[in-house]
Each structure stands twice: as structure tokens, then as C-alpha cells.
N, C-alpha and C positions, 0 to 999 in steps of 0.2 A: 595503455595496454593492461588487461586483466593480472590480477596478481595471484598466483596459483598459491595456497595457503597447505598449508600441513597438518590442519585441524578441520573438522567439519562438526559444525553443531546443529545439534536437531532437539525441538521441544515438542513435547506432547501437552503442554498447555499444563501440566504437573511442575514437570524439573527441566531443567537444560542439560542435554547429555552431550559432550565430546569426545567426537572419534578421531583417531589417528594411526597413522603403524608403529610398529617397536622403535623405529629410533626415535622416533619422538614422544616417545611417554610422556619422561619428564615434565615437557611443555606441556601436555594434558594434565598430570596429577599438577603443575603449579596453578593454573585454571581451575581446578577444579578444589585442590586442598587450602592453593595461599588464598585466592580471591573469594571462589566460591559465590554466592547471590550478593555483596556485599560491592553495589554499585558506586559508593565511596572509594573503594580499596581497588576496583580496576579502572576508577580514573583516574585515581593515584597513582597506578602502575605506567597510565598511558600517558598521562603528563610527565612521567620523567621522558617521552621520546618527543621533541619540538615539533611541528608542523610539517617541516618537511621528510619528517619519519626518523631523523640520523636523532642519537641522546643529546640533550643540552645542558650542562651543569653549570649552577651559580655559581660567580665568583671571577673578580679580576683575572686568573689565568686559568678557567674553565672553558673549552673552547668547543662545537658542534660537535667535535670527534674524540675530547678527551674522555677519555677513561673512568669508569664511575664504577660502584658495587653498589646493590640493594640485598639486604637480608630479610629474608621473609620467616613465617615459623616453621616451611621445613625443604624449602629453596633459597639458594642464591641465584641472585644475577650479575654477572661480570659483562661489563663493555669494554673490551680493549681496542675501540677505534672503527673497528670494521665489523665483529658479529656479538652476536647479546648470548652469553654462553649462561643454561639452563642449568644447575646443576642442584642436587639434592644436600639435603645439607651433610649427610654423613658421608657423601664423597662418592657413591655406589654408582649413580648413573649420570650423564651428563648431554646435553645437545644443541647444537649450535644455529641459531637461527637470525637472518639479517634482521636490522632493527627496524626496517620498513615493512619487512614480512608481520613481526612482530605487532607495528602497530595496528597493522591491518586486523589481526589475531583479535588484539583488544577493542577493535573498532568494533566486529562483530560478535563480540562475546559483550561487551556492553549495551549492545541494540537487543540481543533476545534475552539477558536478563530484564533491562528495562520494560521488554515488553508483557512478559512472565508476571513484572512486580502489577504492572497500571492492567493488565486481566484477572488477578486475584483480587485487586482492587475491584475492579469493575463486578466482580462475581459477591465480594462478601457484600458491596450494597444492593446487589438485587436482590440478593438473599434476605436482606432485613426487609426488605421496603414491603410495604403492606400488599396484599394484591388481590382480597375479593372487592368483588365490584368492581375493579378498575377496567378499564380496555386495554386488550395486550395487542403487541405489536411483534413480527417476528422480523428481525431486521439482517439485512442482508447486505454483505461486503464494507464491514464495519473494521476492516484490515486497511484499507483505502484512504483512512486519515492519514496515514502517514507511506510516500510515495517509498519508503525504503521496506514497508509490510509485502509480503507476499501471500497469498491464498485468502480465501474468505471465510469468513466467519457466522455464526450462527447463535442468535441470543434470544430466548423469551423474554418480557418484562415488561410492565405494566407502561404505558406511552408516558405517564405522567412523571414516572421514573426516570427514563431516558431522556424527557425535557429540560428535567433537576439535574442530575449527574452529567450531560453531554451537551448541555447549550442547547437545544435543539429548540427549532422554531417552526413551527407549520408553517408552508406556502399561505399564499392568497388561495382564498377559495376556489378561485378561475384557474389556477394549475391544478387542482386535485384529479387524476385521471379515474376512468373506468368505476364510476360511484361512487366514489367510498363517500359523498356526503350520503346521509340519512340512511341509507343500508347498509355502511361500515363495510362493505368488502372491497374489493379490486386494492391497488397501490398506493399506498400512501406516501408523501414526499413529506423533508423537512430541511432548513438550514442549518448545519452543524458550523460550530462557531468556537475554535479553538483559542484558550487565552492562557498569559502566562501566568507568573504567582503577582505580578504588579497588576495586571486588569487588561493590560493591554492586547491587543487582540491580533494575533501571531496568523493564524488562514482562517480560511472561511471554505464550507465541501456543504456538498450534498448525500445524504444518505437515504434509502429506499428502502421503504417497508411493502414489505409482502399482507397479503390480509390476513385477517385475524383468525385463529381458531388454525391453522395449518400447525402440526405437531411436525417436529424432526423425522418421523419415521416416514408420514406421510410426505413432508417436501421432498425425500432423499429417492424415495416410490416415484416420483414424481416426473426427480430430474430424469432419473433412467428412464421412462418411458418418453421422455421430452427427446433427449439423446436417441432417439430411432428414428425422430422425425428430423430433427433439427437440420438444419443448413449452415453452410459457413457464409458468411459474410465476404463476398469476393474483395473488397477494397479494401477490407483491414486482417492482417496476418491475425489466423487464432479465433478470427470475432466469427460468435455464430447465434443465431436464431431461433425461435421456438414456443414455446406455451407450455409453463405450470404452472396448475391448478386452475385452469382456464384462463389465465394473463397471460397477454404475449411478452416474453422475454430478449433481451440479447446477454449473453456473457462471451465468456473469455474462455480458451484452452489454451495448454502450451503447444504450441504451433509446433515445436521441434519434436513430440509425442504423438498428437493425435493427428493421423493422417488425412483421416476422412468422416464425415458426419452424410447421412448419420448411419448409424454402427449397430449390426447385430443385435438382440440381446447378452449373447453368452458375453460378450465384449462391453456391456456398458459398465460392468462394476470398474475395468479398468481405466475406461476415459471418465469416468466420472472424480477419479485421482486426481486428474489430470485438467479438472474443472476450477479456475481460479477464483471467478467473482461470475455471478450473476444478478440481474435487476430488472423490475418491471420496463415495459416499455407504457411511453403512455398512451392517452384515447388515440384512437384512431383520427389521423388529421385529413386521412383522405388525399395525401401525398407521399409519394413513393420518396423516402426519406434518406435512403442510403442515394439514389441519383444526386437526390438538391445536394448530398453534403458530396458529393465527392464532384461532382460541378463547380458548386462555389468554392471550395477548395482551390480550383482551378486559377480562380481572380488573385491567387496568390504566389508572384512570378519567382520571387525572391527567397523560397524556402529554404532554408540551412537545415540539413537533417532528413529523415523518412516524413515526407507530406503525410505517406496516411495518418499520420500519429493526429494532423489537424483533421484529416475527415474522423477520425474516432473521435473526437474533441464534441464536431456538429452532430456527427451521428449519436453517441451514447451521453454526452455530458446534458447539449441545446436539447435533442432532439426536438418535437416540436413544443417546446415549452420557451414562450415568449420571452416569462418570467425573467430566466437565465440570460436572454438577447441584452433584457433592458442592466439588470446585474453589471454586466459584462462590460458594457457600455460606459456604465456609469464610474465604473472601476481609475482608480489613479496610479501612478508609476509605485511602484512597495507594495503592491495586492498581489495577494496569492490565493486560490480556488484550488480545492481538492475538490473533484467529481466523481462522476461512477469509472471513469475509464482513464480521466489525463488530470495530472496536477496543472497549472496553468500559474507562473509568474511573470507581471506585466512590469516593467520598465520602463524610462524615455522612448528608447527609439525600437524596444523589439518587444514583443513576449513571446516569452517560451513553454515550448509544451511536453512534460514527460510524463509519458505512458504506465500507468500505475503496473499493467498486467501484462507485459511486453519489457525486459528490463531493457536499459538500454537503448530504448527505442525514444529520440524524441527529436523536436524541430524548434527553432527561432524564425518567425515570418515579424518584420520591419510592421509598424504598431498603423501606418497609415494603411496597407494592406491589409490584415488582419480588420480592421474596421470595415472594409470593404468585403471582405472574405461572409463577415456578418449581416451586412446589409444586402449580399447575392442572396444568402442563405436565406434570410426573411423574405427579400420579393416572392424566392421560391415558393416556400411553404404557404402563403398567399397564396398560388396556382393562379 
């Protein structure tokens, strides 16, 4: 069950700001005065609370539920057992909040500092890196490394930059959709390939560039005029269809917002809010691509969880890019794949699929189905 929190944080890509009501200041100014951007210092906060959320203190008669204080430079925190009381150090205000609530608190104030620190990163080396001559790339739903991001993002930068900085690997020639060899436009695809600070290599996604020369003003011109035509996608909540700057598209809305596509003009600046990730679709295969996946989807009896989340899988991850079938395929039990639409972790006997732009939304189909789920979905696209 959801855990309803008493803090809401929101970043503009500057600072991380947190909102909350009067009785919970305290717990905002200590967020915000004790820990502040200093990612050290709120996982030191969140490690005094154990795994299963209650405090744990070292020591022979330390026990899940005894008793602890931490002093900060202008908060206390007191544990007596059952709530984590907030209190300022000169005594003036105070507020009590469960230690589960709490960790959740720092679960999510840890995730958009983090994410705040690795996009300034990301911004002061585009800023350095050289950029005449180069070929730029405008890259699109670069939020989708990581299945806990929400909304899309939007980056110039020269390709040769994002190859260095982000792992990134161009397809086989044979996937590059709608030109881009020799005339450099239509969409360009690449493997993003995430590792830790040892080498070792943590997921593996795909990320999607739009062609080159489209400016922010012009893509954003774009989406809205795309949003009048656009269609929803019947088989998958949210997923809808379209063309900017002359490539056919699919992305994502929040389903529980946008009612209907496609929408007025007076109305597109607000579903455009409301736009989470979009991404080229590729060449045309000459197969009605939403049928084959939500077909072979079918050969899958054993679902645990929302099925569509596997036709989003065929439909926005495969689509008709073989590349990915053979990827997939070849994949062993510990592989993980971030896509355009579903993270994907394969196991012994299951893989499971969570829905990057859908929270919540995800399935486990048994790994000898799934194989089969892949090999309907290829006869299809054959025709």
C-alpha cells in the first residue's frame, strides 16, 4: 500500500524545493537546513532507520525499537520506540512523524538530490566539450535510465559527447530507421550501457535521438501541433501516436489527465504538461505493429500483473527492430534492459516488466512463454 508522506518535493532542474503544511515545518527546514544537497549526510540520516523502516542501534542491548537521539546543527531527533520526534534545537517547534514515514521522506529526497547532482554533471561537461563541427543529436526520454525518473528530458550535444560521457553505442547499420545513413535526418538509435565505479556493467537501455538541427522551440511547436492529430493507443493506458517534424512517433501521457487526444489547440499547452516521454517510431515495416504485439502478447497465459505492460514492451521497446528480438534472446538470468517504455529483469524462471511511464504498472510472464511471446511477435512482423 502507497504511503502518503507529509512532504512533496519538486525540482526545476536548479534546486530541490520542499513543500509541506504548518505542522510539519520542522521536518522541511531539517531537510532542507540539516541535510540540504549533501548526499553523504541523508544517507546517514537514512541509515540510522534499518530496512524494514523501525531505528536500529548498535550494540549488545540496542534493540529495533530502542530508543536513540541524533543531533544535527539546528535539529534534534528523538526515537522513543514508536515515532521520530522532529524538534528544533532551541526548543520552539516540534513534529512527530513515524519512522517508516520518515524513511520513505529520505528515500525520496535522496533520489531528486541525486538526480539534481548527475544533471549538473551532465550539463557542466556538455558545456566544456567542443562543438563546431561536430553532429548534434537532440536526445529524447533520457529520464528512462532509471525506472524510478519520471518525465522526459531534452538535451543538445554534440553525438560524439554523449558516446564519451553516456556509454553509448550506435546500432548495426540495419536498425538505423528513416535515413539517417548519408543524409543524417530521420531517428537515430543507440545502446546506452550503464556501469558502476568497479566496470562492471549494472543495465543496459536504449535511448533515441530525434534528427539533427530541431531546436527546443521548434520540437515543443511541434509536439503541440502533433497533439491535434495524435491518437491514443487502444491496448496500452496513456500510449498515443503521431508525427514530429515529420517522424512518426509514439509517447506516453498521464492517463489519469489527459482524457482524450487529440485536443483542441487552446488545450494543447496543458496536455503537453502532461506529455511524459516521447520517441521516434521506426521505418515503416509495412505491419500493423500494435495488432502483432498485442496478439503475441496473447501466447502469454501465465501473466502476473497488467499484460499491457508486455504489449508496451513489443510495441515501444521491439517494435519492428530485430536487433532487440536477437538482444533479448541472447540475454541470461541478472540482465536488466531499460527501453523506451518498460525496464525489463530477466531471472531463471520469470522476467519481469515495469513500466517506465505508467508507475506501478508492471507484469512477470514465466521465461519459457516470454520466449514464445518473442518468437509469435517475429513470425508476425515477417507478415
Amino acid at each position: 500500500m502507497a504511503i502518503s508522506l507529509p512532504v512533496r518535493f519538486r525540482s526545476d532542474g536548479v534546486r530541490v524545493s520542499v513543500e509541506t503544511d504548518p505542522l510539519h515545518a520542522p521536518l522541511r527546514d531539517f531537510l532542507i537546513n540539516d541535510l540540504g544537497e549533501d548526499v553523504s549526510a541523508i544517507a546517514r540520516a537514512r541509515g540510522r532507520l534499518s530496512d524494514s523502516g523501525r531505528p536500529g542501534v548498535s550494540g549488545a542491548s540496542g534493540g529495533p525499537n530502542a530508543p536513540w537521539q541524533e543531533l544535527f546543527r539546528y535539529h534534534r531527533l528523538d526515537f522513543d520506540g514508536t515515532f521520530v520526534h522532529v524538534r528544533d534545537v532551541a526548543g520552539w517547534a516540534s513534529c512527530d512523524v513515524d519512522p517508516v514515514v520518515l524513511r520513505k521522506c529520505l528515500d525520496e529526497y535522496l533520489q531528486e538530490i541525486g538526480a539534481l547532482h548527475s544533471r549538473r554533471s551532465l550539463e557542466r561537461v556538455l558545456s566544456e566539450a567542443p562543438s563546431a563541427g561536430e553532429p548534434m543529436a537532440t536526445s529524447l526520454a533520457l529520464g528512462s535510465v532509471s525506472h524510478r525518473t519520471q518525465g522526459w528530458g531534452l538535451v543538445q550535444t554534440p553525438r560524439a559527447v554523449l558516446e564519451d560521457v553516456a556509454g553509448l553505442t550506435p546500432h548495426p547499420d540495419a536498425c538505423v530507421p528513416h535515413g539517417v545513413l548519408e543524409t543524417g535526418s530521420g531517428a537515430c538509435w543507440a545502446d546506452l550501457a550503464v556501469w558502476d565505479e568497479t566496470g562492471i556493467r549494472l543495465r543496459s537501455g536504449t535511448k533515441t535521438f530525434m534528427p539533427r538541427g530541431i531546436d527546443p522551440e521548434r520540437l515543443m511547436a511541434e509536439l503541440g501541433k502533433t497533439l491535434t492529430q495524435a491518437r491514443f493507443v487502444s491496448a496500452v493506458p496513456g500510449a498515443w501516436s503521431g508525427v514530429v517534424a515529420g517522424v512518426p512517433v509514439h509517447g506516453y501521457v498521464d492517463p489519469e489527465a489527459v482524457l482524450r487526444l487529440p485536443c483542441e489547440p487552446i488545450e494543447v499547452g496543458g496536455v503537453v504538461h502532461h506529455v511524459r516521454v516521447f520517441f521516434p517510431e521506426l521505418g515503416d515495416s509495412g505491419v500493423d505493429l500494435e495488432a502483432a504485439a498485442s496478439g503475441a502478447s496473447e501466447f502469454a497465459q501465465s501473466v502476473n500483473g497488467q499484460p499491457h505492460v508486455l504489449v508496451a514492451f513489443l510495441l515501444h521497446d521491439v517494435q519492428s527492430h530485430r536487433h532487440h528480438l536477437d538482444v533479448v534472446r541472447q540475454a541470461r538470468p541478472g540482465w536488466e534492459h531499460t527501453g523506451n517504455a518498460c525496464h525489463l529483469r530477466l531471472d531463471v524462471q520469470t522476467v519481469r516488466l515495469e513500466h517506465l511511464w505508467l508507475p506501478g504498472h508492471a507484469c512477470e510472464v514465466p521465461t519459457g512463454e516470454f520466449a514464445s511471446v518473442l518468437y509469435e511477435y517475429e513470425r508476425r512482423l515477417a507478415g
